[in-house]
VEXDREN-2710 file (C-alpha; in Angstrom, 1 decimal):
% VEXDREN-2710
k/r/px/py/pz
1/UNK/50.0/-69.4/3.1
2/UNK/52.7/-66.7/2.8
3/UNK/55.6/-67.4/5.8
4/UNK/55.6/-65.9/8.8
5/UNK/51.6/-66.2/8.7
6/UNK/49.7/-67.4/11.8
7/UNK/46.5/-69.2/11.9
8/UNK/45.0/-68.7/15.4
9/UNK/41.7/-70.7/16.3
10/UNK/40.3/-71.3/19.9
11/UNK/41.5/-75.1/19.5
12/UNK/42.9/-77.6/17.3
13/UNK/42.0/-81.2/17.1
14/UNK/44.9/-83.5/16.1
15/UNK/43.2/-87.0/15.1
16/UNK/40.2/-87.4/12.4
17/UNK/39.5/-90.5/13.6
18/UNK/35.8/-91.5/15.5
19/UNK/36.9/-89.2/18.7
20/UNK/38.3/-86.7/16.9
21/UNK/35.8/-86.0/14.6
22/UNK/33.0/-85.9/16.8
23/UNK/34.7/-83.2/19.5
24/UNK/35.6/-81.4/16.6
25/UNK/31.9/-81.3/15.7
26/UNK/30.4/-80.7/18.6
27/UNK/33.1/-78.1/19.8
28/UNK/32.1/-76.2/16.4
29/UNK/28.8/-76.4/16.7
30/UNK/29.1/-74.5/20.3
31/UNK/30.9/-71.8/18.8
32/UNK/34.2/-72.5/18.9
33/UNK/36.9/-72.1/15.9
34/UNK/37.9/-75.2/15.3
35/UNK/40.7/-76.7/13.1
36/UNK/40.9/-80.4/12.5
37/UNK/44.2/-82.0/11.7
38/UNK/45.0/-85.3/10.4
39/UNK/48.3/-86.4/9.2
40/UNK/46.5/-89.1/6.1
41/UNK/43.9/-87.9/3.4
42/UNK/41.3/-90.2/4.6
43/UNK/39.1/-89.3/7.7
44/UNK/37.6/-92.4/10.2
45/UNK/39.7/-95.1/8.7
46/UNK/39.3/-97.4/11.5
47/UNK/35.2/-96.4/10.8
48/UNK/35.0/-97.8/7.6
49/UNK/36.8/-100.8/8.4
50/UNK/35.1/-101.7/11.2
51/UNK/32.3/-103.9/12.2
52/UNK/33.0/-105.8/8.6
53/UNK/32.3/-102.5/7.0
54/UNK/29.0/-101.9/8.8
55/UNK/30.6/-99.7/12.0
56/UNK/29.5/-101.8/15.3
57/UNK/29.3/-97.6/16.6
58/UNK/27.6/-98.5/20.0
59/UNK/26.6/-101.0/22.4
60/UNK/23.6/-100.6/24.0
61/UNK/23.8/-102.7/26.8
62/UNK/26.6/-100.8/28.0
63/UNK/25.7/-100.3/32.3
64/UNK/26.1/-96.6/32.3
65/UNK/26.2/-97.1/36.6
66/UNK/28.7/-99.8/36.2
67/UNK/30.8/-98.9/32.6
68/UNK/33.4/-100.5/34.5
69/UNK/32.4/-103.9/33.7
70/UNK/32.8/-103.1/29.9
71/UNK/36.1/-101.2/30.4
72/UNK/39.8/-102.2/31.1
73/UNK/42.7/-99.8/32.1
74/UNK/44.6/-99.2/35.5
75/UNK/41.4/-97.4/36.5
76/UNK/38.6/-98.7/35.1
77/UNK/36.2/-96.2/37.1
78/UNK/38.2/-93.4/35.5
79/UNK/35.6/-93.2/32.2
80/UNK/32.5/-93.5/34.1
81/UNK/31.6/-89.6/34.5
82/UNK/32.2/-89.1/30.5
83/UNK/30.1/-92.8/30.3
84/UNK/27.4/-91.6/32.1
85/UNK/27.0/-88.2/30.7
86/UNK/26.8/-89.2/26.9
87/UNK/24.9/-92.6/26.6
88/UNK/24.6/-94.8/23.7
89/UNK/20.7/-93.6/23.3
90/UNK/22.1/-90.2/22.8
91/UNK/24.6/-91.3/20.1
92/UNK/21.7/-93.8/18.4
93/UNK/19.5/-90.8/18.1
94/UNK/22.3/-88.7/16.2
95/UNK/22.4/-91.5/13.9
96/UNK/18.6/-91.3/13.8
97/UNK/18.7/-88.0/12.8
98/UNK/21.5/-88.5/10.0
99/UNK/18.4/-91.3/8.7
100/UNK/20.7/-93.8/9.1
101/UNK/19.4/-97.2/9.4
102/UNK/20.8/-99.5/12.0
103/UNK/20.1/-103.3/13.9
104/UNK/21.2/-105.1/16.6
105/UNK/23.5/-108.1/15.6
106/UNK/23.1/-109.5/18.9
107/UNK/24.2/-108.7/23.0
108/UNK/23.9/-105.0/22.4
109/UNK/25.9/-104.3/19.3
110/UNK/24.4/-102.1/16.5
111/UNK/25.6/-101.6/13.2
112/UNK/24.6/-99.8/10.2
113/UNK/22.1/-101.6/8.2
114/UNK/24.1/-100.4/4.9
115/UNK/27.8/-99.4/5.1
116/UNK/29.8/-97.5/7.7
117/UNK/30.6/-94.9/5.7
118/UNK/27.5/-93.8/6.6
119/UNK/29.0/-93.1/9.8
120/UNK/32.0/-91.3/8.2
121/UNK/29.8/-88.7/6.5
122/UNK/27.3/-87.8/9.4
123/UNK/30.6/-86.9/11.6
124/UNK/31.5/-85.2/8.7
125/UNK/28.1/-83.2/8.1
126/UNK/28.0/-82.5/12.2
127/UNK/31.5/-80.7/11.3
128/UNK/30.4/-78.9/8.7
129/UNK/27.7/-77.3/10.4
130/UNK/29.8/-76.3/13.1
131/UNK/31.9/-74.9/10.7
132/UNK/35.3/-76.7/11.4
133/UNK/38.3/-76.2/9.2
134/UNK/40.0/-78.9/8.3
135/UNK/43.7/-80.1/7.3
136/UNK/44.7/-82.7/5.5
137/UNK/46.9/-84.3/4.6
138/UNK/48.9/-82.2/7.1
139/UNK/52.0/-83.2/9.2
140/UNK/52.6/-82.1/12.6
141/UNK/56.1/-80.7/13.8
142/UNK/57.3/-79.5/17.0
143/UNK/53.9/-78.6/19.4
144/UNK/55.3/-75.6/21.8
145/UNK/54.2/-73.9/25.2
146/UNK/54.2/-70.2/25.2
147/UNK/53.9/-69.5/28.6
148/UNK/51.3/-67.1/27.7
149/UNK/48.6/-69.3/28.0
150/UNK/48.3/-71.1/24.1
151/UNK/50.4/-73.1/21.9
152/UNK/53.0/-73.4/19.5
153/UNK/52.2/-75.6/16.5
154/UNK/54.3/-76.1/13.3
155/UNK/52.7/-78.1/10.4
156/UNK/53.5/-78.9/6.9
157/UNK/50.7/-76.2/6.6
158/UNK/52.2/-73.3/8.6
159/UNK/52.5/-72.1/12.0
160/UNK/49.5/-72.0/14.0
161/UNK/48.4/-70.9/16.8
162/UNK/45.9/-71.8/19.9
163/UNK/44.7/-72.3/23.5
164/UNK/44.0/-75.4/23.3
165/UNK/45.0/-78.9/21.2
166/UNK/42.8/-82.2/21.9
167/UNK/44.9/-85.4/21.3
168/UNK/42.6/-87.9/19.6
169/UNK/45.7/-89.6/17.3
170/UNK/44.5/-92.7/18.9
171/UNK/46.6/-95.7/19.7
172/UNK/49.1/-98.5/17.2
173/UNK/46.6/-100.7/16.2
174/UNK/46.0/-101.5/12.8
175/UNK/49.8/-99.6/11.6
176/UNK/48.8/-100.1/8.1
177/UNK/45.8/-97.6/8.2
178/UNK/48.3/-94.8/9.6
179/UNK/48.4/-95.8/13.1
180/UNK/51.1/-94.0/15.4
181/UNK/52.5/-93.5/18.9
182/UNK/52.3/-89.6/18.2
183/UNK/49.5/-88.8/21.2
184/UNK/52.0/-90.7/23.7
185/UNK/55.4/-88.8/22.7
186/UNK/53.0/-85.6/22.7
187/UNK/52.1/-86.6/26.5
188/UNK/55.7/-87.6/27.1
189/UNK/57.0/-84.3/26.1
190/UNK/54.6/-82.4/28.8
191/UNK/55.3/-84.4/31.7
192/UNK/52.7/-87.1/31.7
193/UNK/52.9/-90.6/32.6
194/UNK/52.1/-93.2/29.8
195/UNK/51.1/-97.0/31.2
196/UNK/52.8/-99.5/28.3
197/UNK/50.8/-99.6/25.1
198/UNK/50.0/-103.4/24.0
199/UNK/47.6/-105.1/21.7
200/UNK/44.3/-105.9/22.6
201/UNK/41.1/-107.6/21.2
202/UNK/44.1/-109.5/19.1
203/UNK/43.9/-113.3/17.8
204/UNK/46.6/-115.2/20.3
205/UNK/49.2/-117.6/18.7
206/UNK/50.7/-120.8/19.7
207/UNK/54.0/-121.8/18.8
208/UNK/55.4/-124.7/17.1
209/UNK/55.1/-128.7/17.0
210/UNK/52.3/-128.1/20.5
211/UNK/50.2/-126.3/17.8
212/UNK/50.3/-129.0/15.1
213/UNK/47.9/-130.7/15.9
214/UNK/45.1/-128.2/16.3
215/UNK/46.6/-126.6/13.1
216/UNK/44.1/-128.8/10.8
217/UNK/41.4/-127.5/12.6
218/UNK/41.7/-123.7/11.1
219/UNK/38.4/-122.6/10.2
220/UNK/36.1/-124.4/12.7
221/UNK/34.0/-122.0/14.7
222/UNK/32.2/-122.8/17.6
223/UNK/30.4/-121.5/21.1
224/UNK/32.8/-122.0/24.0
225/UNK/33.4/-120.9/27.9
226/UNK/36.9/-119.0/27.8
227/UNK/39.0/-118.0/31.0
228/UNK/42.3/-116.6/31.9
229/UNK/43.1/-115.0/35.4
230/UNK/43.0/-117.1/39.0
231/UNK/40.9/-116.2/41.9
232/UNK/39.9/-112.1/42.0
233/UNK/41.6/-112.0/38.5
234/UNK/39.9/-114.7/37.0
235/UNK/37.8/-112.9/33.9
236/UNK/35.5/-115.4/31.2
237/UNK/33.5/-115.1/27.9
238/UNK/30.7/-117.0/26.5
239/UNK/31.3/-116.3/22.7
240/UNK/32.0/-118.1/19.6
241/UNK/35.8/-119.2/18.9
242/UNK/38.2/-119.6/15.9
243/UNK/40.6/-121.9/15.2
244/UNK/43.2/-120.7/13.1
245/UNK/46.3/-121.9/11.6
246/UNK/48.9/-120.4/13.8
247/UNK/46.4/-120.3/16.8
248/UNK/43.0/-118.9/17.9
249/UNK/40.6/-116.3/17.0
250/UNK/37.1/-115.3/17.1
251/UNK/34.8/-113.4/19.6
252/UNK/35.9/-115.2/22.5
253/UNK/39.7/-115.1/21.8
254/UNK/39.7/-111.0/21.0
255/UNK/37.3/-110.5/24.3
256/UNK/40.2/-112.7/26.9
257/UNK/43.2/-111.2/25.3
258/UNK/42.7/-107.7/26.9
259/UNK/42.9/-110.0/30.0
260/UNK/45.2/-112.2/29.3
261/UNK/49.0/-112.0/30.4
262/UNK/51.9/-113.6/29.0
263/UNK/53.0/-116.7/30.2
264/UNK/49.4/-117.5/31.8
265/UNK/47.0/-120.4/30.1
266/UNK/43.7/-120.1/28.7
267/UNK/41.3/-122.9/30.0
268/UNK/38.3/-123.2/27.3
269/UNK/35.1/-125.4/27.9
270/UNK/33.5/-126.9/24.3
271/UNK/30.7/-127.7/25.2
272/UNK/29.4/-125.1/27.7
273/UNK/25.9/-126.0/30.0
274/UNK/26.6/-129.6/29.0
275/UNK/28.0/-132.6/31.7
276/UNK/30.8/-134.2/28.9
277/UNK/31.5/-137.0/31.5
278/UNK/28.0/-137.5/32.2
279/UNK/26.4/-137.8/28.6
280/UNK/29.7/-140.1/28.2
281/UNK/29.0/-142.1/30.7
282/UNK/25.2/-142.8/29.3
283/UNK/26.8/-143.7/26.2
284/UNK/28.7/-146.1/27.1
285/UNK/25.9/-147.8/28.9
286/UNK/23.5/-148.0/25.5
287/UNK/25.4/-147.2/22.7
288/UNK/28.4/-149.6/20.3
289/UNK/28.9/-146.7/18.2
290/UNK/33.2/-145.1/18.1
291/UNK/33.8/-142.7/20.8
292/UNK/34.3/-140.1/17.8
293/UNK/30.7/-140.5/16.9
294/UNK/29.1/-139.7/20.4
295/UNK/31.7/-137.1/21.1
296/UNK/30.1/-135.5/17.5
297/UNK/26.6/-135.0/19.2
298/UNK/28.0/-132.7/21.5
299/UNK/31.2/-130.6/19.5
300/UNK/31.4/-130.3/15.9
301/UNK/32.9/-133.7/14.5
302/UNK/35.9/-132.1/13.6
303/UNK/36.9/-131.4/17.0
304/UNK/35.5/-134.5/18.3
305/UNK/38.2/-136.6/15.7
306/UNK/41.1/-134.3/16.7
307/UNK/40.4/-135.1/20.0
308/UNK/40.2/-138.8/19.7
309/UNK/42.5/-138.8/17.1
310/UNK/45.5/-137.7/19.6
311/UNK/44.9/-141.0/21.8
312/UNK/44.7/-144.9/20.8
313/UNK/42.6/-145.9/23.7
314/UNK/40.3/-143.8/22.8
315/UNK/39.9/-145.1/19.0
316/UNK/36.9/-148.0/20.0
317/UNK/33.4/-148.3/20.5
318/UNK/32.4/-145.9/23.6
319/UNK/30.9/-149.6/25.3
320/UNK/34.6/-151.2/25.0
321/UNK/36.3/-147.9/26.7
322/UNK/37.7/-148.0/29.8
323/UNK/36.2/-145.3/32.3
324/UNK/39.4/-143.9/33.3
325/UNK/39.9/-142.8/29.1
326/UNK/36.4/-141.6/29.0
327/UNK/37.0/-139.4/32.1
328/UNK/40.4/-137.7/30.6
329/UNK/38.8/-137.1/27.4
330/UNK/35.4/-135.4/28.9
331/UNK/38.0/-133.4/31.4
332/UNK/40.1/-132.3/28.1
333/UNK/36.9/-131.1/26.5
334/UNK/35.3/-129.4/29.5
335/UNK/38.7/-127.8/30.9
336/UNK/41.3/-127.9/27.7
337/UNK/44.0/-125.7/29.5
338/UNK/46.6/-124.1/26.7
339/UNK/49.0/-121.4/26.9
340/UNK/49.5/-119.0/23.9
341/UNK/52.9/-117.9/23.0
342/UNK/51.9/-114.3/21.8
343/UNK/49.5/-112.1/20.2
344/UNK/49.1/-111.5/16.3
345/UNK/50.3/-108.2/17.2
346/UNK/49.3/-104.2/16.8
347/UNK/48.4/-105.5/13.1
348/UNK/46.0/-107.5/13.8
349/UNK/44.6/-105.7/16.8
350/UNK/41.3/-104.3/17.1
351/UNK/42.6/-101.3/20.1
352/UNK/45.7/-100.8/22.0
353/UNK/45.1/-101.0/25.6
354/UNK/47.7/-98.6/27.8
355/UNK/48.2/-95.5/27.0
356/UNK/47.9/-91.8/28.8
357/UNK/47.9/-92.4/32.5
358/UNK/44.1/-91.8/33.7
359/UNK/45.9/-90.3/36.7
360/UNK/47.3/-87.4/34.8
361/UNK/43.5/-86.7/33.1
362/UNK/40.3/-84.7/34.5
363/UNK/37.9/-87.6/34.4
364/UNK/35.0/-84.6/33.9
365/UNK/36.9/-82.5/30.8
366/UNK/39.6/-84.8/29.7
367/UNK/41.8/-81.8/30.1
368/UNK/45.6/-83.3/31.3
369/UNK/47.8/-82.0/34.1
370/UNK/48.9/-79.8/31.0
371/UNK/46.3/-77.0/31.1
372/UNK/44.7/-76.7/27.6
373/UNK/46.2/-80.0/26.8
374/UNK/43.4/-82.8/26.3
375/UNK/43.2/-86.3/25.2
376/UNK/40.6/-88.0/23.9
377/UNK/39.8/-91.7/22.6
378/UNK/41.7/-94.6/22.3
379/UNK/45.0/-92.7/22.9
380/UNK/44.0/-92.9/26.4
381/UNK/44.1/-95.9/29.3
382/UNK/40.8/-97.1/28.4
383/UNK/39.7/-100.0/26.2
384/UNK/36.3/-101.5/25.8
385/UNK/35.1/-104.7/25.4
386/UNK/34.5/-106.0/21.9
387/UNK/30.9/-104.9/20.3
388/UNK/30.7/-101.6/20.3
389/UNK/32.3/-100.5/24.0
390/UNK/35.5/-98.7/21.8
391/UNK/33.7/-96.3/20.0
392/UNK/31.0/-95.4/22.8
393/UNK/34.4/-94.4/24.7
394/UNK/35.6/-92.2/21.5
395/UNK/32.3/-90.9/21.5
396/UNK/31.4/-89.8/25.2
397/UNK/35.0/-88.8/25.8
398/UNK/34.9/-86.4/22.6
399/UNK/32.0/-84.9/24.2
400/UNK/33.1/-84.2/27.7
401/UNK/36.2/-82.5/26.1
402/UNK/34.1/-80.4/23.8
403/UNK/31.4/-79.3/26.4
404/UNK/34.7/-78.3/28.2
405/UNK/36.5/-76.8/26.0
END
């Protein structure tokens, strides 16, 4: 492109990520002249990677009357209008159409049957028949108002020109894909309010010598209760747990750390729908076998000779214990309270929760305070639940901006 050049199109999408792509798409496909723009070579990174390389791209128990339930952010009512207007039926029978065979892993969540590349390429195809231009590698510079009504962009790729620019750059999770905090300095610059970026559906660690004993337990999986929050706060998960070396993992961990704040305990329950004291209590009555060994028929063993492990009086037959141990153990199992000392990080992190003030957004259009300015996806204050809930967001929110745009 000779300088001094301008590419003008009706808008451009900065982001090739899940949003991105699929406003791009559908924007193109109603018209529009639409460039895409994405600073790395690779399109729908966190795509492929996700869902174990199967892309869990919906949930479809997601309450479209109540999204809220599923969805975190200082208002959680603020994605329900896009929610409701593209449902997860609607996105399944896109991927219908692509041919693409799916299944439900369980509560909801679907995945491709084969890879999520899959995924990838039917975005991909849905831009190409809406005839989207597309950029990349391509780095953007300074993003100007004109006053007149369109924008100022410089890129490594010339000056172009437009009306409108959707944000979909997303949020700092998973830096080593090409995350960045572009979308939020792009918001900063026009005025609007950002609410704090932090991990979320992140392992949590614990610190130092109160860890070391659970350390030897990395790699046990199991079902558990999980809870964080007191009174109107108080939030909880029935899913399967982790232990890992530096801490705890697993469905049940990534699920309570978009709740959890720092400084407050977890309180998890081993043995969920099951009366520890009571089936303790029986044992004692009947049974000569070690505490260890009844303690087994209700955790795995592992966690039953950690537990036991950690207190003499509790090394005996369960018909020699004394009632008061018995009790403390059966509390410890049914209400182990622990407090992490941190998160693995934006590294480790599945989404960033935070990000563009829902207050400064058109709930119907996605279109900011800014007019012609829109943000889509995870780059705004909205994260889902694990399974799914993230890329429904990316995908309803891409097409209330497009219908709008």
């Amino acid at each position: 492109m000779s300088a001094g050049t301008v590419s003008r199109f009706d808008v451009v999408v900065i982001g090739a990520g899940a949003a991105g792509l699929f406003c791009a798409g559908v924007a193109g496909q109603r018209g529009l002249k639409v460039l895409l723009v994405d600073h790395s070579e690779k399109v729908g990174e966190k795509i492929r990677i996700s869902g174990g390389g199967r892309a869990n791209f919906t949930n479809r128990d997601l309450d479209v009357r109540a999204p809220q339930r599923h969805f975190i952010g200082d208002n959680p009512n603020f994605c329900r209008s896009a929610l409701s207007r593209y449902a997860p039926q609607q996105f399944i029978e896109l991927v219908q159409k692509h041919g693409i065979a799916f299944h439900e892993k369980h509560k909801g969540q679907l995945f491709c049957d084969g890879s999520s590349q899959q995924i990838v390429d039917m975005l991909l195809a849905e831009c190409a028949a809406g005839g989207v231009e597309r950029w990349q590698p391509c780095k953007i510079g300074n993003i100007a108002s004109t006053g007149s009504g369109s924008y100022q962009i410089e890129s490594s790729r010339g000056l172009i020109e437009t009306p409108k620019i959707v944000v979909a750059t997303g949020g700092l999770s998973i830096p080593q894909i090409g995350a960045t905090d572009f979308g939020y300095r792009i918001a900063e610059q026009f005025g609007l309010r950002v609410v704090t970026p932090r991990p979320a559906l992140v392992p949590l660690t614990f610190g130092g010598d109160a860890w070391a004993p659970y350390a030897e337990l990395s790699g046990l999986a199991l079902p558990v209760r999980i809870e964080t929050g007191a009174k109107k706060e108080k939030t909880a998960f029935l899913e399967d747990l982790l232990f890992t070396h530096r801490g705890l993992s697993g469905p049940a961990v990534l699920q309570i750390s978009s709740y959890w704040k720092p400084g407050a305990p977890l309180t998890l329950d081993f043995a969920p729908g099951v009366n520890v004291a009571e089936a303790l209590g029986e044992a004692k009555l009947r049974s000569k076998k070690r505490i260890a060994n009844e303690l087994a028929a209700l955790v795995p063993s592992r966690l039953a000779d950690a537990w036991v492990g950690q207190d003499p009086a509790l090394q005996r037959p369960v018909n020699e214990a004394a009632d008061k141990a018995l009790a403390a153990l059966s509390e410890r199992i049914a209400r182990w309270q622990i407090t992490p000392s941190g998160t693995e990080g934006y590294k480790k992190a599945e989404v960033t929760a935070g990000g563009v003030d829902t207050r400064d957004l058109s709930s119907q259009t996605m279109e900011s305070k800014q007019p012609g300015l829109f943000f889509i996806g995870e780059v705004v204050d909205v994260t889902g639940w694990l399974g799914g809930y993230n890329f429904q967001w990316a995908w309803a929110s891409a097409q209330a901006c497009a219908i709008a745009l």
